[in-house]
C-alpha positions in Angstrom: 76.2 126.9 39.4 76.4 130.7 39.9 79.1 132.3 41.8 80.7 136.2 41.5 85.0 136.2 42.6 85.0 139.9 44.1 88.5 140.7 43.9 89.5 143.5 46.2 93.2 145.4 46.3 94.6 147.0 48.9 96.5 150.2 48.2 97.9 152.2 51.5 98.4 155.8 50.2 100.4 158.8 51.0 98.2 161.2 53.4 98.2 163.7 49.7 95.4 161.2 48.6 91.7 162.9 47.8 93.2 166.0 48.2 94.9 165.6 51.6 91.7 164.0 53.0 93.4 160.5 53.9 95.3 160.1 57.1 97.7 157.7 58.6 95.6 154.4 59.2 93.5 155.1 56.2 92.7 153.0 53.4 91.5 152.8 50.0 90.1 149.6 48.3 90.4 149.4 44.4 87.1 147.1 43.6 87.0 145.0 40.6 83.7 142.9 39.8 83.9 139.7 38.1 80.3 137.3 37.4 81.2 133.5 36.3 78.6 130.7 35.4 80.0 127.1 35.0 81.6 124.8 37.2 82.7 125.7 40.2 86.0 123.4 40.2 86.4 124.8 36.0 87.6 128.6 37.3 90.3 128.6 34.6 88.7 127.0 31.7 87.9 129.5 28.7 84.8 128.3 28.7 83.1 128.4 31.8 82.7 132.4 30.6 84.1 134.9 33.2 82.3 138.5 32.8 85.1 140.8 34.1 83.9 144.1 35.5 80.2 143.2 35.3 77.6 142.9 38.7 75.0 140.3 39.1 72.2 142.1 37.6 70.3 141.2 41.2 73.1 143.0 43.2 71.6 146.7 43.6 74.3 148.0 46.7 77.0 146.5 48.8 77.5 146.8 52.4 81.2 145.7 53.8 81.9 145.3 57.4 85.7 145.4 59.1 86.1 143.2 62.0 88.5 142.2 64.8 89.7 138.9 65.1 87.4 138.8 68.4 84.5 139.4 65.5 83.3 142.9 67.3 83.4 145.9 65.0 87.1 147.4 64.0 85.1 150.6 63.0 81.3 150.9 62.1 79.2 149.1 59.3 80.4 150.8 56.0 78.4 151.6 53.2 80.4 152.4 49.9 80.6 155.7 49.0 80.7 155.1 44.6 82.7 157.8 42.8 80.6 159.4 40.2 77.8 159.2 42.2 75.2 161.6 43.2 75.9 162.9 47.1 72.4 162.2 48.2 72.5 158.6 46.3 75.9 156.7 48.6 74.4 153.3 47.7 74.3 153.9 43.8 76.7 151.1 42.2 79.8 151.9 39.6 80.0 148.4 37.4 83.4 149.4 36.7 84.5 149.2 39.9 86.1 151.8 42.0 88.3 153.1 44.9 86.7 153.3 48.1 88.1 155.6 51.3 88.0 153.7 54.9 89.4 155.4 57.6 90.9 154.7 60.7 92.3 151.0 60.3 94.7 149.5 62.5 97.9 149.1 60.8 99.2 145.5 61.0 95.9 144.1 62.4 94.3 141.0 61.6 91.1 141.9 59.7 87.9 140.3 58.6 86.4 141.9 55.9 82.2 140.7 55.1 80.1 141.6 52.2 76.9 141.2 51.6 75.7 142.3 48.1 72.2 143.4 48.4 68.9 143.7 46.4 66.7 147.2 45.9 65.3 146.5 49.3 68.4 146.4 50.6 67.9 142.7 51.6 71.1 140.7 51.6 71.2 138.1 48.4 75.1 137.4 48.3 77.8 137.2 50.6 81.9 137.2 50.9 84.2 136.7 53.8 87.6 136.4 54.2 89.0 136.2 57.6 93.2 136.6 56.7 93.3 140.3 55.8 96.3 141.8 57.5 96.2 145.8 56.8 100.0 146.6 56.5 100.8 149.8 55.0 103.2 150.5 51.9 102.3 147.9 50.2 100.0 146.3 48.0 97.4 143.3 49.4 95.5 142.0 47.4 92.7 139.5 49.4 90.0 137.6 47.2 86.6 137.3 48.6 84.0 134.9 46.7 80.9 135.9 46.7 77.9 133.1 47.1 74.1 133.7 47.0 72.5 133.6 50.4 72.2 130.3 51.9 75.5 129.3 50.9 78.9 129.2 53.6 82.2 130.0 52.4 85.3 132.5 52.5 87.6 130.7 50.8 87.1 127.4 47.7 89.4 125.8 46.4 89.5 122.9 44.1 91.4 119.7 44.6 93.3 117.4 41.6 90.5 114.6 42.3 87.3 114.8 43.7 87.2 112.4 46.6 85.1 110.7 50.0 86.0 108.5 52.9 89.5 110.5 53.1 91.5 111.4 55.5 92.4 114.7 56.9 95.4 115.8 59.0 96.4 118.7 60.6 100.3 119.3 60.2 102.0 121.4 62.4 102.6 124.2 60.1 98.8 124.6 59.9 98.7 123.1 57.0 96.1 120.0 55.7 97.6 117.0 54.6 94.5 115.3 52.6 95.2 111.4 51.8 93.5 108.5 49.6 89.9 108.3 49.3 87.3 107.2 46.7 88.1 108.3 44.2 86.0 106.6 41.2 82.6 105.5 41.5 80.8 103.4 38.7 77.2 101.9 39.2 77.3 97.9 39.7 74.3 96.1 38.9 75.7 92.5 39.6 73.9 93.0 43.4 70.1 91.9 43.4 69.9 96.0 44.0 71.4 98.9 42.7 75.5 98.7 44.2 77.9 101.6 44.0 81.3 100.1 43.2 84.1 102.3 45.1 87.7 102.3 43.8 90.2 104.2 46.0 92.9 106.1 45.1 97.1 106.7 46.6 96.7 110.6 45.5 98.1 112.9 48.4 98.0 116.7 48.8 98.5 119.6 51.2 96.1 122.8 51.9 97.3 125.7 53.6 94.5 127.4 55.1 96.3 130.9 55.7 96.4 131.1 51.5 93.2 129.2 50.8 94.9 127.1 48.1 96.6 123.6 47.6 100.4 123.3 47.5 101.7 123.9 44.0 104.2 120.8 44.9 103.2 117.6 43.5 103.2 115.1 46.6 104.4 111.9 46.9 101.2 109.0 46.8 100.7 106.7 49.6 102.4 103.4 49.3 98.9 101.7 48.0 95.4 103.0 47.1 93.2 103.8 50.8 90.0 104.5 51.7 87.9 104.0 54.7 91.4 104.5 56.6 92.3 106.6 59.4 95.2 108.7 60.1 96.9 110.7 62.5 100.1 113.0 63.1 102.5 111.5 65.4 104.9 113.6 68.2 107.5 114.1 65.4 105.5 115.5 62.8 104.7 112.4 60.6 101.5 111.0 60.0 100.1 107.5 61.0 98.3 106.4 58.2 96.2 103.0 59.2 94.2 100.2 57.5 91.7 100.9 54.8 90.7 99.2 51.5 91.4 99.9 48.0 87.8 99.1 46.8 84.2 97.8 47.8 80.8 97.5 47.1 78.7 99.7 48.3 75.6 97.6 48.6 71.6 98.2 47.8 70.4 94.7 49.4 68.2 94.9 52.1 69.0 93.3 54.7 72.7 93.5 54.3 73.7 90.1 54.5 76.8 90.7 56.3 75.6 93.2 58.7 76.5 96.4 56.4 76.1 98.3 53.7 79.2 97.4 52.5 80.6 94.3 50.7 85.0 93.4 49.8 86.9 91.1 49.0 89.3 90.6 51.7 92.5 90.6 49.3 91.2 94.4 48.5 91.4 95.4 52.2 94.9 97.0 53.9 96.6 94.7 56.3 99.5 97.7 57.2 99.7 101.3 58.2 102.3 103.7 56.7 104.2 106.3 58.9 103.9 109.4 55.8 106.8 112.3 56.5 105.2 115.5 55.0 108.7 117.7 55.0 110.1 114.2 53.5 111.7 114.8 49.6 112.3 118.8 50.4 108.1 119.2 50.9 107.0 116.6 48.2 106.4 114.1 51.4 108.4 110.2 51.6 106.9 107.1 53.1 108.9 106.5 56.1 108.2 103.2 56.8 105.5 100.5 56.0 104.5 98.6 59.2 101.9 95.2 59.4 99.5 95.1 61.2 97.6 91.9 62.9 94.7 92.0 60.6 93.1 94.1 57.5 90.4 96.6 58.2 88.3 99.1 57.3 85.2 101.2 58.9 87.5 100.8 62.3 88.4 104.1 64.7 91.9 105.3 65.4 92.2 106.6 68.9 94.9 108.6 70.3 95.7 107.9 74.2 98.0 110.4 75.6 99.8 108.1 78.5 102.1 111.6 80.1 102.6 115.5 79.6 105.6 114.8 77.4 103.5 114.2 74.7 103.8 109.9 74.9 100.9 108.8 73.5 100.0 105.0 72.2 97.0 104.4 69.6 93.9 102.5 69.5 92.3 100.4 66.6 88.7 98.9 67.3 86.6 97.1 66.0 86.1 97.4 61.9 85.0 95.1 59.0 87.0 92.5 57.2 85.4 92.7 54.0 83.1 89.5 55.4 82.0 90.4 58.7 82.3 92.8 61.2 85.3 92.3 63.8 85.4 92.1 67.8 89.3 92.7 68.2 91.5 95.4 68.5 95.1 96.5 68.1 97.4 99.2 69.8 100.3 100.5 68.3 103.2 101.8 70.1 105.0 104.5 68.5 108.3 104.9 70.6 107.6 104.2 73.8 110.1 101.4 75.4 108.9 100.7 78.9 105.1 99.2 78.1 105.0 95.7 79.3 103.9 93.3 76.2 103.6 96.1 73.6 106.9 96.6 72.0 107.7 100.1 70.4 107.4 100.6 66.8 104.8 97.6 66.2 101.0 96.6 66.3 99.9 94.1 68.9 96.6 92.6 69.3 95.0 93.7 72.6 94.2 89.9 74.9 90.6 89.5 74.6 87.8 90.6 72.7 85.3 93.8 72.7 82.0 93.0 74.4 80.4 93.6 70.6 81.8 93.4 67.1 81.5 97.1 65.8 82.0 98.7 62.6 81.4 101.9 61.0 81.1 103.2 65.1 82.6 106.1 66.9 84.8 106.5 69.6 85.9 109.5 71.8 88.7 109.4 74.7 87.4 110.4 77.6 90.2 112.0 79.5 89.3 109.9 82.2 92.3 107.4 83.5 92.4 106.3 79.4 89.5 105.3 78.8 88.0 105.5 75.6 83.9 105.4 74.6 83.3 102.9 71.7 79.9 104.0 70.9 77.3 102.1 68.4 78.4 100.0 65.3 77.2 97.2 66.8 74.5 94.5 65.9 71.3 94.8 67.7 71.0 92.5 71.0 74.8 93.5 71.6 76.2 96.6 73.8 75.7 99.8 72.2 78.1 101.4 74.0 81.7 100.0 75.6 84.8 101.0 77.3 88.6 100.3 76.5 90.2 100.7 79.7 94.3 102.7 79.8 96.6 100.3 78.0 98.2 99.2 81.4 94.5 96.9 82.0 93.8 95.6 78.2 90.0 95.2 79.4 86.7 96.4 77.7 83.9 96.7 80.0 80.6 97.5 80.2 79.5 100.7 79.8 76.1 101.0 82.1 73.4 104.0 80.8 71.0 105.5 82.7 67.6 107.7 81.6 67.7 106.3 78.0 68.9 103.0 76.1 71.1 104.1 72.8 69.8 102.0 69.3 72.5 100.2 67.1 73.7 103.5 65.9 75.9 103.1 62.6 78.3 105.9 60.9 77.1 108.5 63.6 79.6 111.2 64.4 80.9 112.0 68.1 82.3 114.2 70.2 83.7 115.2 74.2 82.0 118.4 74.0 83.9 119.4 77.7 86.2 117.1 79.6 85.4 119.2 82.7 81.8 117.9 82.7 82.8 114.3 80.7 79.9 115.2 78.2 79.8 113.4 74.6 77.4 114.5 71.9 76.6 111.4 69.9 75.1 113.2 66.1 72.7 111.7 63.8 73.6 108.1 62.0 71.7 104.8 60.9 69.5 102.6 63.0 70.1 99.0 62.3 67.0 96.9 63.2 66.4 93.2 64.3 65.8 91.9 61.0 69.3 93.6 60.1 67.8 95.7 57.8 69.1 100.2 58.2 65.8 102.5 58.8 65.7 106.2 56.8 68.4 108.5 59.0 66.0 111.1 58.7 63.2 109.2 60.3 63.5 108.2 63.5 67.0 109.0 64.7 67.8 111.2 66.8 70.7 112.8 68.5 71.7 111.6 72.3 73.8 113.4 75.1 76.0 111.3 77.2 76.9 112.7 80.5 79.9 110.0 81.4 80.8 109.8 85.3 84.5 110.2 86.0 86.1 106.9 87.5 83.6 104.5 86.3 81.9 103.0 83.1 78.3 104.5 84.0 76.9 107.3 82.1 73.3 109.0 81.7 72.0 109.7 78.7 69.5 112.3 77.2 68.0 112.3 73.9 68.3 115.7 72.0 65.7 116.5 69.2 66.9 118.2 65.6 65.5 118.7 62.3 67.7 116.5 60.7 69.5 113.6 61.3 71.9 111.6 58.6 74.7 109.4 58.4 78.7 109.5 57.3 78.4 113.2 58.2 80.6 115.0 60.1 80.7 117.0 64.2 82.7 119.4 64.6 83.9 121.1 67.9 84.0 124.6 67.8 86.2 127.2 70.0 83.2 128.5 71.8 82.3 124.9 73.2 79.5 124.4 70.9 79.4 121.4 67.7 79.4 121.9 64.7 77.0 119.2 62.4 77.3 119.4 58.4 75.9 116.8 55.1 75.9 113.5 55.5 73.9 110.6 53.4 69.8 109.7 54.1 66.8 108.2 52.8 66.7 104.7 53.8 69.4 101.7 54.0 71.1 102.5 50.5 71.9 106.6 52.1 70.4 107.1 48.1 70.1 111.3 49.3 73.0 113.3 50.8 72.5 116.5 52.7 74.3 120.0 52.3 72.6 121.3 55.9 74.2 122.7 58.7 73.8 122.4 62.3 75.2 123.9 65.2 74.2 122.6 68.7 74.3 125.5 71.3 75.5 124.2 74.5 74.4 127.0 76.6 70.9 126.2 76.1 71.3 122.1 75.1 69.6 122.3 71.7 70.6 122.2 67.9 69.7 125.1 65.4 69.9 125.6 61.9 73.1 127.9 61.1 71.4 131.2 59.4 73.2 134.7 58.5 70.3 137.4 58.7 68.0 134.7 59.0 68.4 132.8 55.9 69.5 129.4 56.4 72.9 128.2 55.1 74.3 125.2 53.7 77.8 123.8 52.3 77.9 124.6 48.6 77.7 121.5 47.8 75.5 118.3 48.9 78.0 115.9 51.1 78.5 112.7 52.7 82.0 111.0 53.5 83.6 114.5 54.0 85.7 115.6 56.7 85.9 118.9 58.5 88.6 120.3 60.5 88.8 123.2 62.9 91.5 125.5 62.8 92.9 127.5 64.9 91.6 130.8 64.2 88.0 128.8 64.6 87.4 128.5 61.2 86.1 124.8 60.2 87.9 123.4 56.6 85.4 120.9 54.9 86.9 118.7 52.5 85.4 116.7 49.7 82.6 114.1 50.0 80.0 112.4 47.5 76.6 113.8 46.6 73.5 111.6 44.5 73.8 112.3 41.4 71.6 114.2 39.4 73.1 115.2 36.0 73.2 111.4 34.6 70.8 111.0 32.2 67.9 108.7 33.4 67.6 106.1 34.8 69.8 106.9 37.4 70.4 104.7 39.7 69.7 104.7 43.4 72.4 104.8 44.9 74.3 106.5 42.3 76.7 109.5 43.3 79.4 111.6 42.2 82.5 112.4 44.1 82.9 116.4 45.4 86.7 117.5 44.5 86.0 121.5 46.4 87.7 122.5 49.6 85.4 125.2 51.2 85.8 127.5 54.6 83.2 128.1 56.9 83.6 131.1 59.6 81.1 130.3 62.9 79.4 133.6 64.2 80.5 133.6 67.6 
């Protein structure tokens, strides 16, 4: 794969500059090219071949725009003005590099700098962003912007120690990403009566910090044991709540799934505890606070956070799941420190009386902001509810959720959302349709997306089914800060998921309908095909996706179905508002 690092240094000079020509506010960009072929996640190897100070023979002219953070215009669109150029010729290209005269910049502001390479049409064919440029003057900044053909997202990539899927990703409070367990190995298993992936996962821990766009140097400490399929979540003092999971499975090609999934454990592989993980612990390199048991092992379950007051007391949910043999009707709540809720003591998991109105796995679940309720939402075998409410902890009842205008299918490994708690609305995206003869249909044909207007006060929703060119499973939905969602990768092509997906989807609430995210009108896509990942917002709106597997297509035939490989990049995506 094919990328140009455009590295670009920021020198504030002394109004004598260009013979007096540069005022205060001005600035001058020192440009130095560099082409690479190779891996994208072997930067620093000899061999992958850097060419320093050398264009893309395709790139014929660059264009560079300065923006606010608010995304208008800081000044207007730049062309660069090459020295040793002709005067009539502004767009002719030095190979060398150069320095480059802008004028007028804010001092101190937060800038976004874009650029678009372009062809000798002047069409764009490569494209940059970095969205962390802060001009400050005497003094040198240097800012790195990789450049990516067209049809490609990204300001920032980074690589992590081990490529890995089904992970977990936590905002800390710093900003920063803690990134924990996942698959980490994946070796083809042919002792299935089809094709199996067999999944190991791993303890490995580590930290992104999205203002730098790199990992942290530190070495963290691992989880207590190896954890995929888990959950986690940071707590009111900073640590993380790091729940369930399993240290291996089989990711199974039989169809039908004899257990009702496409997975397949042994439950002494599964994680019967959580772990309470202290980030700052060990001066930065992180400490396991505690190791707490919980009332049963499970994996493909949801992690819910109920917030019970506006002094931050919240209490957490665990529904549903699989137990390596079947999937599981029961639930758990765990009680950080809170001291006055009857029958659930702080600092402990306690199994919730009764059961779910259907045993779920691999479903989704959103709070509703509505007197604690919280939507469990497909997972569930057909014939059963496809859609159920867990009640506020101080009732311990599921109820019937009842929908009008629609009926949802036994939705598995969808993604969802509350799109707006003033108008209760939940986008339910994409997923696997498990039929009566417990067999998965093809994501990509028939499924659809769905809208779930929930009424306030009651278990009664309507629902609306929402058409899209694409529709996969294990993927990921994103809210954005301008109200609309964010859709990206995910696996397809019948029950084994044996394709994965690099698209990108961004459903525009204004007008109710999902479109292709383009720049100029070409479509783009994550660098990299994905399914497993995770993607977090930040708060500057930029969206962080992390890892993930893709099918494999560099193992020399026969490859089989199901085979993947794990995705070790961290890349940074920057909605157009």
């Amino acid at each position: 794969m094919r990328f140009t690092l455009l590295f670009l240094l920021f020198v504030l000079l002394a109004a004598t500059w260009f013979g007096g020509c540069a005022r205060q506010g001005d600035v001058v960009y020192q440009l130095h090219w560099a082409a690479e072929t190779g891996d994208l996640c072997e930067q620093e190897n000899a061999s992958s071949g850097y060419q320093e100070d050398h264009l893309p023979s395709d790139i014929a002219s660059f264009r560079i725009r300065l923006l606010t953070r608010q995304r208008q215009l800081m000044d207007e669109e730049i062309v660069l003005v090459r020295p040793n150029c002709p005067e009539d010729n502004p767009q002719c290209i030095n190979p060398d590099g150069g320095e480059y005269l802008f004028r007028d910049l804010i001092p101190g502001s937060n800038a976004v700098i874009e650029v678009l390479g372009l062809d000798t049409g002047g069409a764009p064919i490569w494209y940059g962003l970095n969205d962390r440029v802060t001009v400050s003057p005497d003094q040198v900044n240097t800012v790195n912007i990789m450049m990516k053909r067209m049809g490609r997202i990204g300001y920032g990539f980074e690589c992590m120690q081990v490529g890995r899927a089904w992970h977990a990703a936590t905002t800390l409070r710093d900003g920063t990403i803690l990134i924990t367990g996942g698959i980490s190995t994946i070796q083809s298993n042919f002792s299935c009566s089809g094709a199996c992936d067999f999944l190991a996962a791993t303890r490995s821990v580590e930290r992104f910090d999205p203002a730098t766009g790199r990992l942290s140097p530190v070495t963290m400490e691992p989880l207590s044991v190896p954890r995929a399929f888990h959950r986690a979540i940071r707590l009111i003092d900073g640590r993380v709540l790091i729940v369930g999971g399993s240290r291996s499975a089989l990711f199974d090609g039989q169809r039908p799934p004899t257990n009702g999934l496409n997975f397949r454990a042994e439950p002494v592989d599964l994680q019967n505890n959580a772990e309470i993980y202290n980030p700052e612990g060990n001066g930065g390199r992180g400490t396991v606070d505690a190791v707490i048991t919980m009332n049963e092992a499970r994996m493909l379950f949801e992690l819910s956070e109920i917030p019970l007051d506006d002094q931050g007391n919240k209490v957490y949910l665990i529904s549903g799941g699989f137990n390596g043999q079947q999937k599981l009707d029961t639930a758990e709540l765990f009680n950080f420190n809170i001291g006055n809720i009857p029958n659930f003591p702080p600092g402990a998991f306690t199994t919730i009386p009764g059961h779910m109105l259907a045993a779920r796995a691999g479903h989704a679940a959103v709070f509703l902001n509505d007197y604690g309720r919280v939507l469990l939402i497909g997972g569930n075998d057909p014939g059963q509810p496809a859609v159920e409410t867990f009640e506020n902890p101080t009732d311990n009842a599921f109820q019937t959720y009842t929908l009008t205008g629609g009926e949802l299918p036994a939705l598995h490994y969808a993604s969802a959302i509350l799109l707006d708690a003033a108008s209760s609305q939940v986008l339910i995206y994409g997923g696997s349709v498990k039929a009566q003869d417990g067999s998965f249909g093809d994501p990509n044909d028939p499924v659809h997306h769905y809208l779930l207007t929930h009424n306030p006060g009651n278990s009664t929703g309507s629902l609306a089914t929402l058409s899209s060119t694409f529709g996969t499973a294990f993927n990921t939905l994103t809210l954005l800060a301008s109200g609309d969602a964010l859709g990206t990768g995910g696996g397809y092509g019948d029950y084994r998921f044996r394709l994965t997906s690099s698209a990108m989807e961004r459903y525009v609430k204004a007008d109710g309908v999902f479109q292709t995210v383009t720049y100029g009108g070409t479509p783009l896509a994550m660098t990299f095909e994905r399914m497993g990942h995770t993607a977090t917002l930040l708060p500057d709106g930029s969206v962080v996706i992390i890892g993930g597997a893709e099918k494999d297509t560099t193992s020399a035939p026969p490859i089989p179905e199901t085979a993947r490989k794990l995705i070790p990049t961290i890349e940074m995506y920057l909605p157009q508002q």
